[in-house]
Structure formats: structure tokens, C-alpha cells
N, C-alpha and C positions, 0 to 999 in steps of 0.2 A: 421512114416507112417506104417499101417498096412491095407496090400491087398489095396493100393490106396486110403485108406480115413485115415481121419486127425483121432488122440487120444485124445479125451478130456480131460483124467486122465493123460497125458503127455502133454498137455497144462496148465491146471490149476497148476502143481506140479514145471514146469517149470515160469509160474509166481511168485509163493508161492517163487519158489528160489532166483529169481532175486530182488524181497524185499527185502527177508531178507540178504543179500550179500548188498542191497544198505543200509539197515538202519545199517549196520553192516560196513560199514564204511561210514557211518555219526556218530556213536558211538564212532569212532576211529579218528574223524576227518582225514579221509586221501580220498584225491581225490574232496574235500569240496572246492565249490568255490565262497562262500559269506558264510556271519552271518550275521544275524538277531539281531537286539539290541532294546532293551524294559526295560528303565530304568537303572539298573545295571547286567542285564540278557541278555548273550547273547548264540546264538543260532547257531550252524553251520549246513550246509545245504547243499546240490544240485541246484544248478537252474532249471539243467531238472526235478527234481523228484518235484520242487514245480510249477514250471509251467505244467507239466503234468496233476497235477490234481485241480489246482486254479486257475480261469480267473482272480483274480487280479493278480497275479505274472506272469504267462501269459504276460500281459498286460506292464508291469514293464519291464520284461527282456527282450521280443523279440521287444517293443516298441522302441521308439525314448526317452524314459528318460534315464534322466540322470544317474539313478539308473543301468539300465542295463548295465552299463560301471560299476560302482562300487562293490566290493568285502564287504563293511563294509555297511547294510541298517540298518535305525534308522527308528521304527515305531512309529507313536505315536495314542493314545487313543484306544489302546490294551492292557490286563491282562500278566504280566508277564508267569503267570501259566496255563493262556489258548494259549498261543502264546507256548509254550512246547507242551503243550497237540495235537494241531491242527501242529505241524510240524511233530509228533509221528505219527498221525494218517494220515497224505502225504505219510510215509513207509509201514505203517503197517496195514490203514484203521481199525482201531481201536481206537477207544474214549469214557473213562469211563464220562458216566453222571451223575451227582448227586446236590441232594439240592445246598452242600457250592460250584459249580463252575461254575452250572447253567446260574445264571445269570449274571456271566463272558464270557462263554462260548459261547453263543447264539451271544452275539454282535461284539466278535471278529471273529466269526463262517461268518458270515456277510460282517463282512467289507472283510474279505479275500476270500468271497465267495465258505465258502468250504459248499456245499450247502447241502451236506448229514449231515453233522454233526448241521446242520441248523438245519435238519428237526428234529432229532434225538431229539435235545434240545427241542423243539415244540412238539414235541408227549410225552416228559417226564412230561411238564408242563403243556401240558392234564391231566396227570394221578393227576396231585398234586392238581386240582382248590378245592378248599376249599372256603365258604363263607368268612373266613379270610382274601383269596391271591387273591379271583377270579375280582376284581377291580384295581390289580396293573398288573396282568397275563396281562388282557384285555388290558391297557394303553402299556405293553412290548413288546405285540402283535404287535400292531398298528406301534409302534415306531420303529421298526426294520424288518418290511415288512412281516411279520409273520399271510397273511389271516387267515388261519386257523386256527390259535389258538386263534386269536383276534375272528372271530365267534364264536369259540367253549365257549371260555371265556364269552363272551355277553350271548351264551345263557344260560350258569351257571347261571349267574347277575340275569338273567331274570325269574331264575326257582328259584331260589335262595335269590331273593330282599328283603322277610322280614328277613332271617338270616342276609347277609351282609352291611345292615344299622346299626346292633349291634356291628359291626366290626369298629377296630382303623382306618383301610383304608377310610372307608366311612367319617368320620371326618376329614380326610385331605385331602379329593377332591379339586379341586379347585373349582368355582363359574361354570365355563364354562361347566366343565366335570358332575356335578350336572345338570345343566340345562337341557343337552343332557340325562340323566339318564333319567329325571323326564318327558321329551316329547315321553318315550318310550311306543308304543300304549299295546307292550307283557310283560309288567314287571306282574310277576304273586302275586297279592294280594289277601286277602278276602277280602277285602273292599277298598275305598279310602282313606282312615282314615287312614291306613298304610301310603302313600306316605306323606297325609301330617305331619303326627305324624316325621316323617324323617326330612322332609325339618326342622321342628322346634327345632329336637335333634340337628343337626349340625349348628343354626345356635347359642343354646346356650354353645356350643361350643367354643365357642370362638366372646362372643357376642356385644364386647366393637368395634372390625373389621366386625362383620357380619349383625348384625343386621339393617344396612340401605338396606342391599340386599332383607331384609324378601319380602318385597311388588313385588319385580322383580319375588323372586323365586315361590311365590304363582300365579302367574299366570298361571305358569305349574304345578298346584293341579287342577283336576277336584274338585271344589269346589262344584257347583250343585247337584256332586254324594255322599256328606254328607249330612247324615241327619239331619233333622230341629232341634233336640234338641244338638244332639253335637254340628252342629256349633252356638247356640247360646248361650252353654257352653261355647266355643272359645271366639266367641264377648265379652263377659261379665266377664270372670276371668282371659284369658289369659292378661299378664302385656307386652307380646311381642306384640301381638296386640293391646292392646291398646295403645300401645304408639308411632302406624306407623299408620299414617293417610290413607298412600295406601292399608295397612291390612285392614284396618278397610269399606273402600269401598270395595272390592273385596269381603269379606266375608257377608256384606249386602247385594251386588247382588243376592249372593248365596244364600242367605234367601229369595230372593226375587221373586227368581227362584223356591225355593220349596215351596213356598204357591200362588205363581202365575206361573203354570207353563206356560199357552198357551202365556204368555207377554215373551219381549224379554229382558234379562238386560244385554247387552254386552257380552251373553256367544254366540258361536257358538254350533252347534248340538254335546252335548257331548259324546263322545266313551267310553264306559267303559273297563278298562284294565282287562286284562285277568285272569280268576279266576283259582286259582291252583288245578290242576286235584286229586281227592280223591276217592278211591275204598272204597265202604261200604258193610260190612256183616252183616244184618239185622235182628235177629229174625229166624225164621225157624224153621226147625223139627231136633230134635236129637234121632235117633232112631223110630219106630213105635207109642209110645204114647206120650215123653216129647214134648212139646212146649217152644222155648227159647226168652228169653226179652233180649236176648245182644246185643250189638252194639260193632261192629271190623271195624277200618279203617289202611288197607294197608301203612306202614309206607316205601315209596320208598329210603329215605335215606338210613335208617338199614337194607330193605329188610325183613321185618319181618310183621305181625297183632301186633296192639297194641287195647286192650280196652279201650273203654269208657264208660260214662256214658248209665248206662241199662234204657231200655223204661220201664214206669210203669206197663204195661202189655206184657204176650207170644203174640208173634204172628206168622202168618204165612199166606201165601196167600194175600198179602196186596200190597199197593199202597207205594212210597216213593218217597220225593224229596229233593231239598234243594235250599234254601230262604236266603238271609243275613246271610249267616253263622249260619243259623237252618236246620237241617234237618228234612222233616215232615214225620209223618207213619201214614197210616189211612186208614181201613176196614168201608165199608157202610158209618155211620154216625160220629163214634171216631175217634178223630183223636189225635194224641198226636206230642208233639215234642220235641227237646234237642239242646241246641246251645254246638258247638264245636268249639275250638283255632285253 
């Protein structure tokens, strides 16, 4: 005490000791009054220092089980190596997280409710989503009560949807979890032609088991929002369609839809999915007399302008928009345009 008020620097220093004094014999096994067993891994401990800071052990030792009598506990479906890690960090609130223990780590983090090191794991595998992981991240998420990164994951998927259809994960969805993908109103496309170009990669795939699904899964393709001559490219050379009778209605509806639009052919009023946001640097003045014909679109990935295709003419002072994946430029009466990927 100093002049009647508490020492925070003589608080904190006095915690910091009493840790290390406890993890310092649990190091030494002395005064240890259970272990912890995990296959051929076992673990000696405190009761007080793991109920202190986990509502499952908590629960365990001050409870009515049976455990709480016993000195020798047997856990089962926990990592040998994260069942160490998460008793270290009971003393010492410290937990190295990384790629190989991740997603070990997360689910033993869980079951034992040690809730910080929960989150810890969940804001690492924020940083990791990649079009590659960002489909099993999301399904991780979900499965081990993990909102926030299961959001965070979705909205990757969703910003991200024509990268991670290219990806090994997207091919090993299961039906159910595809289905749910494909009803999503914000998956960000240029077109609908993406989604359903996907639905047809995975189902050859593995198409000897997939292909009776084709006809289920096209009915979550906005069909209508293809256009007339792709889909009757589709109709006529694809060998998957042709040889599912339920493809083959759904995708005539859909013709039938775009040369008769005001008739009704079994579609409800389609929503188109969300088109993926692109900054464009168009043309303009470089200095007091040049005039430039370039075209720059903002690469959010890299964080960088990358170039494209230049307009046939400088310009500057002009009108611009963009169409089906064209982007148009046009002063008075010219107007010119360039399709981009």
C-alpha cells in the first residue's frame, strides 16, 4: 500500500510470481494433484490452476463426477500436442499459434473451453483465408462454434467465388454444402456463366457418383440470366446435358425465358448475384498537352493498378460505364468499348 491506495506495479509483479512459482512446480511435479492422459501422453497438473481458468474442468472437479475424486483423468478426442500446449498456457497464458497445430488446437481449445486461446486460433485463420482454405476455414468455423470466422470465411467465399471453384476443396464439397453455396444471393461473379461453369466442373469430377445430381443442382444456376447463345451452346454440345433429361428441361425453360420474356416458364422473378466491385482509371490528361488511351483497374488482391487493354483513341472529359463485362467510353456521338476478365 502506498499513502492508502493499492500498487498496480505490486499487483501485476505479484501475479507474474505466483505463475511462475505455480508452473514451476508443475515442471517439477511437486504439489501436482491429477494428470491428465491423452493416448500415451500424460500431463501433470493442479486442479486449482485448471479450474481457475476452464469452465470444463471447473465443472469436472468442483462437480458431482466422478473425476473429481480421481487423481489419474483419461481425455478422449484431444491432440496429444495441444492438450501440452493449452495446460502451458493455464500457467503461463501463453500459446504459440501456427499453421501445423492450428487445427489441432482450435478444437481442443473448445472442448476445454479455454476460450481465449479459441479466439486466438480464429483470428490466426482470419489472417490465413486464402481462395484455397477459405471453404474448409468456413465448414471449421461452423463446426466448432466459431461465428466469426465462419462469417468472415463466407464473406472471403463470396468475394472470392470465381478463385475458389479453381481450388481442390471446391471439388470435394459435398452435394448439400454446394447446394447451399449456389443459393448464395452475394457470391460475387461477372456473370452467371461462372456459377454454372462450377456446378459442371465438380460434377465431372467425379462423374460416374455425380452426374444424376446434375439436374437437382442446376436448379440453383439462375438459368435465365444466360445468355441465348451460350445456353444453346450448352443444349446442343454439352454430352452432360444431354444425357439428363432434367438438364435438358431446365435449360429449355431458360431459352424460353430469354426469347419469351413477359411468358412464365417455371422460373420465379430472378435476382442477379452480385457483381465484383472494380476501380477504373480511364484515359485522362498527363500533363498540360498529352492525352492518354489507357485503361488501369485497381487490383485489390495485390493492392496494386494493373493494365489493360488501351482504348483505340486519347481521351478525356468523357462518359464510362460497364455492360456484361464491357466497359463502354463515349464523348458526343463515339463511343468505343473493351471487354475485360
Amino acid at each position: 500500500m502506498v499513502n492508502g491506495s493499492e500498487n498496480p506495479c505490486l499487483e501485476f509483479f505479484h501475479s507474474k510470481q505466483l505463475l511462475n512459482g505455480l508452473n514451476k512446480l508443475r515442471q517439477r511435479r511437486e504439489l501436482c494433484d491429477v494428470e491428465l492422459c491423452v493416448g500415451n501422453s500424460k500431463v501433470s497438473a493442479h486442479r486449482v490452476v485448471l479450474s481457475a481458468c476452464s469452465a470444463y474442468f471447473n465443472a469436472m472437479f468442483t462437480g458431482n463426477l466422478l473425476e473429481s475424486e480421481k487423481e489419474v483423468i483419461y481425455l478422449k478426442g484431444i491432440d496429444e500436442v495441444a492438450l501440452h500446449i493449452l495446460v502451458e498456457f493455464a500457467y503461463t497464458g501463453k500459446a504459440r499459434v501456427s499453421q501445423e497445430n492450428v487445427q489441432l488446437l482450435l478444437p481442443a481449445a473448445n472442448m476445454l473451453q479455454l476460450n481465449k486461446v479459441k479466439e486466438a486460433c480464429c483470428e490466426f485463420l482470419v489472417e490465413q483465408l486464402h481462395p484455397s482454405n477459405c471453404l474448409g476455414i468456413a465448414k471449421f468455423g461452423e463446426t466448432y462454434a466459431c461465428p466469426v470466422l465462419a462469417k468472415m470465411a463466407k464473406k472471403y467465399i463470396q468475394d472470392h467465388f470465381q478463385e475458389a471453384v479453381e481450388q481442390e476443396e471446391f471439388f470435394q464439397l459435398p452435394q448439400n454444402q454446394l447446394i447451399e453455396l449456389l443459393k448464395d444471393d452475394n457470391l460475387s461473379v461477372v456473370s452467371e456463366q461462372v456459377v454454372f461453369e462450377a456446378v459442371i466442373t465438380w460434377v465431372k469430377h467425379n462423374v460416374s457418383d455425380r452426374s444424376p445430381s446434375l439436374g437437382n443442382l442446376l436448379q440453383y444456376v439462375r438459368l435465365p440470366l444466360l445468355n441465348i447463345r451460350y445456353l444453346t451452346r450448352c443444349f446442343e454440345t454439352s454430352e452432360l446435358i444431354r444425357s439428363d433429361r432434367a438438364s435438358q428441361i431446365l435449360l429449355n425453360d431458360a431459352l424460353k425465358n430469354r426469347l419469351l420474356p413477359t411468358k412464365n416458364f417455371n422460373f420465379e422473378v430472378i435476382i442477379p448475384r452480385r457483381a465484383p466491385k472494380r476501380i477504373f482509371a480511364v484515359g485522362g490528361k498527363n500533363g498540360l498537352f498529352a492525352t492518354l488511351n489507357s485503361v488501369e483497374f485497381f487490383d485489390q488482391e495485390k493492392d496494386r493498378w494493373k493494365e489493360v487493354e488501351p482504348m483505340n483513341l486519347r481521351r478525356f472529359e468523357f462518359g464510362a460505364a460497364v455492360l456484361d463485362s464491357k466497359y463502354f467510353v463515349g464523348k458526343t456521338k463515339m463511343i468505343v468499348f473493351r471487354e475485360f476478365s
